[in-house]
C-alpha positions as CSV (number, residue, x, y, z in Angstrom):
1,X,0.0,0.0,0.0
2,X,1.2,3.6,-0.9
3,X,1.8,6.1,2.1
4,X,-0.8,8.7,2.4
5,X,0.3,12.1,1.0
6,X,0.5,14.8,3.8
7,X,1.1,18.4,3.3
8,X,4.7,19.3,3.7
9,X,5.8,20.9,6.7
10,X,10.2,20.3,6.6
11,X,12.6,20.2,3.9
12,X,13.3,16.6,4.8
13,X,9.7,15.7,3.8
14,X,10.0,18.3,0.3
15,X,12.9,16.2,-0.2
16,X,11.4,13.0,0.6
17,X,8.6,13.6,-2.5
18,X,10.5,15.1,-4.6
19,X,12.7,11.8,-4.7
20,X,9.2,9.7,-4.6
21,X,8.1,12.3,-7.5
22,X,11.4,11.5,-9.7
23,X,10.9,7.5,-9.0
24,X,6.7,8.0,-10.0
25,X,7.3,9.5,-13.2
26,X,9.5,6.7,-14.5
27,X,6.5,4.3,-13.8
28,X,4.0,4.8,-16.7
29,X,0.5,3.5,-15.1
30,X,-2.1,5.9,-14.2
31,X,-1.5,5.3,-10.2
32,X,2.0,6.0,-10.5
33,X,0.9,9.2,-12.8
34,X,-1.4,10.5,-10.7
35,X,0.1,10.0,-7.6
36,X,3.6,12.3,-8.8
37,X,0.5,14.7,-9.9
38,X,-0.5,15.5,-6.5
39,X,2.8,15.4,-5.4
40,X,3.7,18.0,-7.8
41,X,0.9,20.2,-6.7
42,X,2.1,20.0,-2.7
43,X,5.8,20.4,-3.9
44,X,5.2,23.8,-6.2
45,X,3.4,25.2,-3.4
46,X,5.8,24.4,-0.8
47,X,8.6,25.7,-3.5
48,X,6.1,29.0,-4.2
49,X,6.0,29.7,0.0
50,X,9.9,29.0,0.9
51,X,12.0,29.3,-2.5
52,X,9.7,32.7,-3.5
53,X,11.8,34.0,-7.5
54,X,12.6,37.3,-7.2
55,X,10.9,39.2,-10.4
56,X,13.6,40.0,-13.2
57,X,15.2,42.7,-13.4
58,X,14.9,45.1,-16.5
59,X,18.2,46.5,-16.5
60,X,19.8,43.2,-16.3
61,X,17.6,41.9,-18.7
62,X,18.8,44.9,-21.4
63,X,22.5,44.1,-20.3
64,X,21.5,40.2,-21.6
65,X,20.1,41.3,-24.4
66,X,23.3,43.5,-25.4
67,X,25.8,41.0,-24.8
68,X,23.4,38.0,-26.4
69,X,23.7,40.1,-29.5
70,X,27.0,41.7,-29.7
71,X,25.4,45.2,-29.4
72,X,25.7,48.2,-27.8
73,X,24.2,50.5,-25.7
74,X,23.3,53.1,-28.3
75,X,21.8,50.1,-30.2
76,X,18.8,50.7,-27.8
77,X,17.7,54.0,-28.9
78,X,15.3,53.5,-31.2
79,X,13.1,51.4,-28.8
80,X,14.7,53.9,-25.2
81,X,15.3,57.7,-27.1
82,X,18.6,59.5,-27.1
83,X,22.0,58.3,-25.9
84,X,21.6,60.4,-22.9
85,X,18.1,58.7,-22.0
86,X,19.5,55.0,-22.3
87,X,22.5,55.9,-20.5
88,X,20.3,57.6,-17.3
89,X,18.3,54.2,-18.3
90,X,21.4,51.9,-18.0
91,X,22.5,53.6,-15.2
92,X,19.2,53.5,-12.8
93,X,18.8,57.1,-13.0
94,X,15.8,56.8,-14.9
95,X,13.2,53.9,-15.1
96,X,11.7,52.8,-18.0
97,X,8.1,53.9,-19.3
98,X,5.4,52.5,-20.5
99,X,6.1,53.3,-24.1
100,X,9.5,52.6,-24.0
101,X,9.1,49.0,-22.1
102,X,6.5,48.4,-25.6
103,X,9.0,49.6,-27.9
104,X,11.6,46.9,-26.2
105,X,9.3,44.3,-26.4
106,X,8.4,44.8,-29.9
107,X,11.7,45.5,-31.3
108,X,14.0,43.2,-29.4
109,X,11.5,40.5,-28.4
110,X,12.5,40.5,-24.5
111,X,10.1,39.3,-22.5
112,X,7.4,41.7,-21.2
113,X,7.3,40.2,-17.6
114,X,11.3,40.6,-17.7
115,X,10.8,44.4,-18.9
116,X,8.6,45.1,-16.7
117,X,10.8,43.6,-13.4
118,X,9.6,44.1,-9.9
């Protein structure tokens, strides 16, 4: 008989299913399957409450996207506005607007939620 699922209260447990979890999926019948389903419910909520992810962070999200592509910081102003805006931008002296966070988007296809941030 399978152990009754309890709602995690210690790591050692969160650890304890996610092992089970791991093990569940590798057995294909529906038991196995549903059983790791639950479990995966209990262990994203635990993960949610102790192991909250810090929202992105626009400005590191521009610095990504101008070393992913080899650019450079005056490669932004179509989407930002002058150099002098992108650099106040760059240098957290200035937060991005609406318009300018849709301009990104649009033109350099980073994420909203990562334009956005926090």
């Amino acid at each position: 008989m399978t152990e009754r699922i309890r709602p995690i209260h210690t790591e050692e447990q969160y650890d304890g299913y996610l092992a089970e979890v791991e093990e569940l999926l590798r057995d294909p019948s529906a038991e196995a399957q549903e059983r790791a389903e639950v479990l995966i419910v209990l262990l994203d909520d635990y993960e949610n409450k102790h192991f909250p992810v810090s929202p992105p962070d626009p400005i590191a999200a521009l610095e990504y996207y101008l070393e992913r592509k080899g650019l450079k910081p005056a490669d932004l102003q179509p989407f930002i506005g002058p150099r002098q805006i992108v650099h106040a931008v760059l240098s957290r002296k200035r937060q991005l607007s609406k318009s300018m966070i849709q301009r990104l988007h649009r033109g350099t296809g980073i994420p909203l939620e990562s334009l956005l941030g926090g």
